[in-house]
C-alpha positions in Angstrom: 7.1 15.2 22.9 6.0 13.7 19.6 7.5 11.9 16.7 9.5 13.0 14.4 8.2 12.7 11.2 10.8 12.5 8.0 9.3 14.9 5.2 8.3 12.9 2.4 11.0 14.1 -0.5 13.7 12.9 2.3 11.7 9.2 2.6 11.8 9.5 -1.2 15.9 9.9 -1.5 16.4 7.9 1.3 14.7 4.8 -0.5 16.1 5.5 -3.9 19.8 5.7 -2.7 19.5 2.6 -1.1 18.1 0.9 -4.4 21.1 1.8 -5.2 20.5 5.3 -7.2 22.4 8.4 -7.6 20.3 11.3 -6.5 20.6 14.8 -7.4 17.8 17.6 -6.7 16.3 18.5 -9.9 14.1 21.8 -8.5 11.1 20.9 -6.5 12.0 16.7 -7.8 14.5 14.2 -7.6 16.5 13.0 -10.5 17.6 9.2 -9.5 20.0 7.6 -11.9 21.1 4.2 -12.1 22.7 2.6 -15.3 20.9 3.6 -18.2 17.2 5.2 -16.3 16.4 8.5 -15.0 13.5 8.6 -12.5 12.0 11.7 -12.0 10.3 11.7 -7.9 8.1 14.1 -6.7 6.0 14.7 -3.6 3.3 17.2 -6.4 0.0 15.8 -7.2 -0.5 14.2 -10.9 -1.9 17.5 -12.0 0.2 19.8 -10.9 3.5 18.0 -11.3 5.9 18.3 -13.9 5.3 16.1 -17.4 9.3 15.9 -18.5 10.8 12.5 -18.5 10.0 9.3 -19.9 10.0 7.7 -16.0 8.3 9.6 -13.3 7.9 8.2 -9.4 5.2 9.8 -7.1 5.5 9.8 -3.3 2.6 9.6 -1.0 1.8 8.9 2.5 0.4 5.5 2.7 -3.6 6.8 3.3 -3.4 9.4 0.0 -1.2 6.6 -2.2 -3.9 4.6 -3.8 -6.1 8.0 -4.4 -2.9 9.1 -6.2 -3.1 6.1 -8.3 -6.2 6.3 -9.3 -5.8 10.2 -10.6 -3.1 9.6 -12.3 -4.9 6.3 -14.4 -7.9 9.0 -15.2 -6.1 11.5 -16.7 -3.2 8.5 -18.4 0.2 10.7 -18.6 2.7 10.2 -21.7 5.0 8.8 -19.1 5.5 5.5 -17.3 4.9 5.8 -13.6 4.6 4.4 -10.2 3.5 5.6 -7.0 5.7 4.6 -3.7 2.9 4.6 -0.8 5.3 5.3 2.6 4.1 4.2 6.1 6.0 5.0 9.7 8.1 1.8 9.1 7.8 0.6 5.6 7.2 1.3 1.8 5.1 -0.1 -1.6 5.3 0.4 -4.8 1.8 0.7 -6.8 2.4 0.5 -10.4 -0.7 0.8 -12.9 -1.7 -2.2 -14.6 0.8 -3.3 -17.8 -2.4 -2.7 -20.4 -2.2 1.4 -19.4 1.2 2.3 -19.8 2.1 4.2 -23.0 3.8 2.6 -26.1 7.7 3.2 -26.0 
């Protein structure tokens, strides 16, 4: 019998409760919520994800993170954003650099 694997929108709530977020489903996303942010998660690709939201979080396994990263500094969304890269055992965060994040 094989492993189990955990699907990544569960790995996603799973690490953003125990940052210490309220999580609610929001559709095909997670809305997170702690103090005064809203993070918007999703499992979609940069293009084909949602644009609402000022703070949006992409989850990836770790060996399609980085190429997630790099799509979403080409096309340089209206939105602040970081990509969570999840292994068997762990998780990053990948954030872009502080010079390509939009202007509040």
């Amino acid at each position: 019998m094989g492993a189990v694997s955990t699907s990544l929108i569960d790995e996603a709530r799973t690490i953003f409760s125990d940052l210490g977020y309220e999580i609610t489903e929001a559709g095909d996303e997670l809305r997170a919520e702690r103090k005064w942010r809203v993070v918007h998660v999703t499992t979609e690709a940069p293009e084909t994800a949602a644009t609402h939201g000022r703070l949006r979080c992409f989850v990836a396994r770790d060996d399609e993170a980085a190429d997630v990263r790099e799509r979403l500094l080409s096309v340089e969304p209206d939105y602040d954003w970081a990509v969570i890269s999840v292994s068997e055992n762990d998780y990053e965060v990948l954030h872009p650099s502080a010079d390509v994040l939009p202007a509040p």
